[in-house]
C-alpha positions in Angstrom: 86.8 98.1 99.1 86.8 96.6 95.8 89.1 93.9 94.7 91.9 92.5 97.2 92.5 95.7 98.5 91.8 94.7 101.8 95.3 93.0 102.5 98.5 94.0 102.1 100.3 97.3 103.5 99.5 100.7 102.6 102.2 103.6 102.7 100.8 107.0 103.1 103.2 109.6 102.2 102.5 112.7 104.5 102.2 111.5 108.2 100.1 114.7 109.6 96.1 115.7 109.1 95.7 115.0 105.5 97.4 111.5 105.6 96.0 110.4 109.0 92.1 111.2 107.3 93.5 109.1 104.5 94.6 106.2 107.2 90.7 106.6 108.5 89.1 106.6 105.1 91.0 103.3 104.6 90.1 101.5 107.6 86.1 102.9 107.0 86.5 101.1 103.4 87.0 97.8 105.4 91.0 97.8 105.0 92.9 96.0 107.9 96.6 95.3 107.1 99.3 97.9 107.9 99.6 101.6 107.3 102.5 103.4 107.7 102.8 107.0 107.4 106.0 108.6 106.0 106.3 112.3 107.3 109.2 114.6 108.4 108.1 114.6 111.8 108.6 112.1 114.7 105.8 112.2 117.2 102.0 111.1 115.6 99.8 113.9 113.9 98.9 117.0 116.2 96.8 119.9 115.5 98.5 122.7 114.1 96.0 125.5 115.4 95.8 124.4 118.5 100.0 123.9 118.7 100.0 127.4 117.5 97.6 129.3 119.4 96.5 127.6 122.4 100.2 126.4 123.2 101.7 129.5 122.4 99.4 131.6 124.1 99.9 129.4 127.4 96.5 127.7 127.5 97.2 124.5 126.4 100.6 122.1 126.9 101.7 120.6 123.6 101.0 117.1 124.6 97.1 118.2 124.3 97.2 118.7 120.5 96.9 115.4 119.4 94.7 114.4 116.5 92.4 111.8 117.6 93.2 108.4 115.3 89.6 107.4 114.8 90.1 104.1 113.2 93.8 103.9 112.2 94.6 101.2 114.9 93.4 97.8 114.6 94.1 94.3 115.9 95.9 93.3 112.7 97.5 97.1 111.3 98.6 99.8 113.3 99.8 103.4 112.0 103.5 103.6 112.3 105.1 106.9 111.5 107.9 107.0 109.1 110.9 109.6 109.6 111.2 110.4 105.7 110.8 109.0 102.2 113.3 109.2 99.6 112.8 106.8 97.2 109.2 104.7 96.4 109.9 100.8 95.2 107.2 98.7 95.1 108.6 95.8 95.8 110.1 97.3 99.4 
């Protein structure tokens, strides 16, 4: 990553598929502080087609859905989930 963008914390608004590729995309630059996502939901990123079909349809339990978190965790950072953002301040 270019610059100091290495350090610091990273807020990722939208805690489900989109921002946890995001959260990987980050730590594949080289990024190793904190990233938090802020979503609506309270559990980690799950896979909606699988919730959807397989669950629904009886061939899967919810708890399988998961997204894999390929390189969001890290010695130094970890992916916290966020219940909600209302207001952004940079200096939070």
């Amino acid at each position: 990553m270019p610059g100091d963008l290495k350090d610091g914390r990273v807020v990722i608004v939208g805690a489900s598929l989109a921002g946890l590729r995001a959260a990987e995309a980050l730590r594949e630059e080289g990024f190793t502080s904190s990233l938090v996502g802020v979503g609506g939901e309270p559990h980690p990123p799950y896979g909606r087609p699988a919730l959807s079909k397989q669950v629904l349809l009886g061939r899967a339990t919810a708890d399988t859905t998961g997204l894999p978190m390929h390189g969001t965790r890290t010695p130094t950072g970890g992916w916290e989930c966020a219940p909600s953002a209302w207001t952004f301040s940079r200096n939070a």
